[in-house]
C-alpha positions, 0 to 999 in steps of 0.5 A: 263865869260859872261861878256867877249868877245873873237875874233879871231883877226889874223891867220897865218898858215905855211905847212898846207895841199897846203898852205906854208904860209898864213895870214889873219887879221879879223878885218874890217878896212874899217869901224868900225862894231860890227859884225866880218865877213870873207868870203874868196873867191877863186878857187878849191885847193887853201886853202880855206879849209885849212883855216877851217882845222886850225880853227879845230884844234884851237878848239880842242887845246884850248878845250883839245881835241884828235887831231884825226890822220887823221891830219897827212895828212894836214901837207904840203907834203914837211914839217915836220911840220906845224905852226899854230899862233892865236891873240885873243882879250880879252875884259873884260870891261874896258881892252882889252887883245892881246893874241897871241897862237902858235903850231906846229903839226908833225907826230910820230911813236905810237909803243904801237898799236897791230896787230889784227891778230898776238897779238905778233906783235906790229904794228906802227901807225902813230899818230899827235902831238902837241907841241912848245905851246907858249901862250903869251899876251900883255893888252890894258887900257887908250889907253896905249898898254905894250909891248908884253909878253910870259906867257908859251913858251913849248919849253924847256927841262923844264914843262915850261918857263920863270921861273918866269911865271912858279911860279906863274902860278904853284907855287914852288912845286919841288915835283911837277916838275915830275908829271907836266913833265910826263903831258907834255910827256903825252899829247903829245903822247895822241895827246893833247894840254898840255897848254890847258889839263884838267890836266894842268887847273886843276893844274892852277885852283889849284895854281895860284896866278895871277888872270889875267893869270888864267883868260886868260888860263879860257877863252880860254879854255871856247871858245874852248868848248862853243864858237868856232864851226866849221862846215867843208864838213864833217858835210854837207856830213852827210846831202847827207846821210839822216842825220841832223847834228845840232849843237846849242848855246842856253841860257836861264834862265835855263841854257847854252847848246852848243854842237851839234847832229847827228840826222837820217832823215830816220827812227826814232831818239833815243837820252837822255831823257834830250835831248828831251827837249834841242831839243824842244828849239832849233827847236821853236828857230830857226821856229822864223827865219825859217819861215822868210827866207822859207815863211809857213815852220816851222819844229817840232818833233814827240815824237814816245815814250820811248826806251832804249839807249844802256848804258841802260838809257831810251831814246826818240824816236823822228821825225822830220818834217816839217809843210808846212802851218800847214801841215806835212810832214816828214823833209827827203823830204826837198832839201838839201839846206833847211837841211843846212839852218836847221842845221846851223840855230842856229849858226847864230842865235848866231852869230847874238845875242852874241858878244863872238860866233865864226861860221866857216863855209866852203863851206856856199853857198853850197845848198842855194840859193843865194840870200837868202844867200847874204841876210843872210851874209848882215843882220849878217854884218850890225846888227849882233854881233859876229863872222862869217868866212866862204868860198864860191864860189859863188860871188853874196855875194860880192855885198852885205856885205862890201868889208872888209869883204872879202879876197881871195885866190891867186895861189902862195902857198906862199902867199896864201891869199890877200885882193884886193887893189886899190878898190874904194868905187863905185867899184862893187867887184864881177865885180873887181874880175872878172876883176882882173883874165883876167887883173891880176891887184893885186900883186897875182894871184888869178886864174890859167887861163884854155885854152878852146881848151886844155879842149876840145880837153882833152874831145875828146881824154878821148871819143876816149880812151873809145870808145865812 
């Protein structure tokens, strides 16, 4: 596994919450960089957090995960569905694999709820499901590209199509037929990828006889669980109520941690005994970085001694702090934008060091100041290895990573995302940008203009409404 990396190449999203089709390349063709860097651009409610929603969604496919049902509310309000379509490329020393994943995510009725109240009565609730999984693939070697290939089309009355992918994925087993049915069924009420189950992997690991298909199903679902991590407005929210969210990749020669903790900044911490230690490597990680970018800021733990976890486990009681020049100062103090820096910190550490990462973040100029945060992107940009997809409303950014990094979104729910065309190299792009909104040069029009007496006069009228 460590010796292949996976990217996310491509996404086109259809009937995701305000975006009825939207499509992004990642790749920078601008110039070639080892580092793969999007910040997409754009105003409120026009589907930059749509683009992270789908990145979530990934995740919890390719990882197995329950979809929770809150994603029901994302599917477009004139669709019955959305579709959501992924290219990866796979590169495993000398061959480079295309793969190519799609769903579709729709609402359904879950009948086997039961009113709290009245245990007779059965309560409907709606729930998210997804289904028309279809995983194909098509490989790279001696600069000769195969055509396209489908390896799982779920589309079928059948567990799966084509047949002949079907054998040698799970064998000939007839017996076994039913059983991989009541799974599909199951992982579609269960609100679960069924390509991507811990049921269906087992049943890859245990049959298949093709050593490249099983190795790309392997890898996926590895970089869903330890190498895709997204951080929505819901992680940074945790941040306003006294909460560190901090979510890690760390290796050593001891092992491999990824994963994240939600960490309480107003009163001691309770977490695993075996934690404590993860925890201690991760904070000396990130000092080596923090300190650069906050001059005479380091931050630590305080072991507060032994507790017992609810499961009845002994525990650790921990605080963090921070050192200002060597002096203590309990970390809840700190402004929100170093907390943020703090809690994502780790990830871009990652990113910066492993080509096979993937951090999606949105809103990442949230709190941080943002010269530091142009520094930030330019050195992951230029020096950095794998792969960073944020959304931001602040443009000084865009005068320090290269153009091709950027996309931007545009009004028309159509079309929702572009990439500016007709820009020169001299070209300063938070100046074309600009230029672009008052002269509307692009094929898409990236701002719906406002009219300053209207919001005015809207103002008047809202005092005189309420007597002010």
């Amino acid at each position: 596994m460590s010796k292949q990396t996976v990217r996310i190449e491509n996404i086109s999203i259809r009937n995701l919450k305000n975006v009825k089709y939207g499509s992004l390349n990642f790749q920078n063709k601008r110039k070639n960089y080892k580092s793969s860097i999007l910040g997409l651009y754009g105003q409120n409610g026009s589907g930059k957090t749509a683009l992270i929603d789908a990145l979530q969604l990934l995740k919890f496919a390719l990882s197995g995960k329950v979809i929770p049902s809150k994603y029901v509310n994302h599917i477009n309000v004139d669709s019955e569905k959305c579709i959501l379509t992924f290219q990866f490329l796979v590169c495993d020393e000398d061959v480079k694999y295309d793969v190519w994943y799609q769903f579709s995510l729709r609402s359904a009725e879950d009948n086997d709820s039961i009113d709290a109240e009245d245990s007779n009565t059965v309560q409907s609730h709606i729930r998210i499901e997804i289904y028309d999984e279809i995983l194909s693939y098509g490989f790279t070697c001696k600069d000769e590209k195969l055509r396209k290939s489908v390896l799982i089309d779920t589309r079928s009355e059948e567990v799966f199509i084509p047949r002949t992918k079907f054998v040698e994925l799970v064998g000939n087993d007839k017996s076994q037929n039913m059983e991989l049915l009541v799974t599909k069924r199951l992982t579609q009420a269960t609100s679960r990828s069924f390509i991507f189950s811990r049921e269906m992997i087992n049943v890859f690991r245990k049959n298949c006889k093709n050593d490249v298909y099983l190795n790309l199903i392997n890898r996926l679902n590895w970089f869903g669980i330890r190498e895709l991590f997204v951080i929505n407005t819901e992680n940074i929210g945790l941040i306003s109520l006294n909460t560190l969210p901090l979510s890690f990749k760390y290796s050593d020669k001891d092992a491999d941690t990824a994963g994240s903790l939600i960490l309480p900044l107003d009163r001691p911490a309770l977490i695993p005994v075996e934690a404590y230690a993860v925890v201690d490597k991760i904070i000396q990680n990130m000092n080596i970085v923090l300190e650069q970018l906050v001059p005479g800021l380091t931050i630590d733990i305080v072991d507060l001694g032994s507790a017992l976890l609810k499961n009845g486990n002994i525990g650790k009681q921990i605080q963090i702090i921070s050192l200002k020049n060597s002096k203590p100062i309990p970390f809840c103090y700190e402004s929100e934008g170093i907390k943020k820096i703090v809690s994502i910190l780790q990830l871009l550490i990652a990113v910066y060091n492993n080509a096979s990462i993937t951090v999606a973040v949105d809103e990442l100029d949230g709190g941080i100041f943002e010269y530091l945060l142009g520094e930030l992107l330019n050195i992951i940009s230029e020096k950095g290895k794998g792969q960073l997809i944020f959304t931001s409303h602040n443009l000084r950014p865009l005068e320090t990573i290269d153009k091709g990094f950027v996309a931007f979104t545009t009004t028309n729910p159509e079309m929702r995302y572009i990439r500016m065309g007709n820009v020169k190299g001299t070209n300063n792009l938070r100046d074309f940008y600009y230029r672009d909104i008052i002269l509307g040069e692009q094929n898409e029009q990236v701002y719906n203009h406002t009219n300053n007496f209207e919001i005015a006069l809207a103002f008047r009228e809202a005092g005189e409404a309420i007597g002010s």
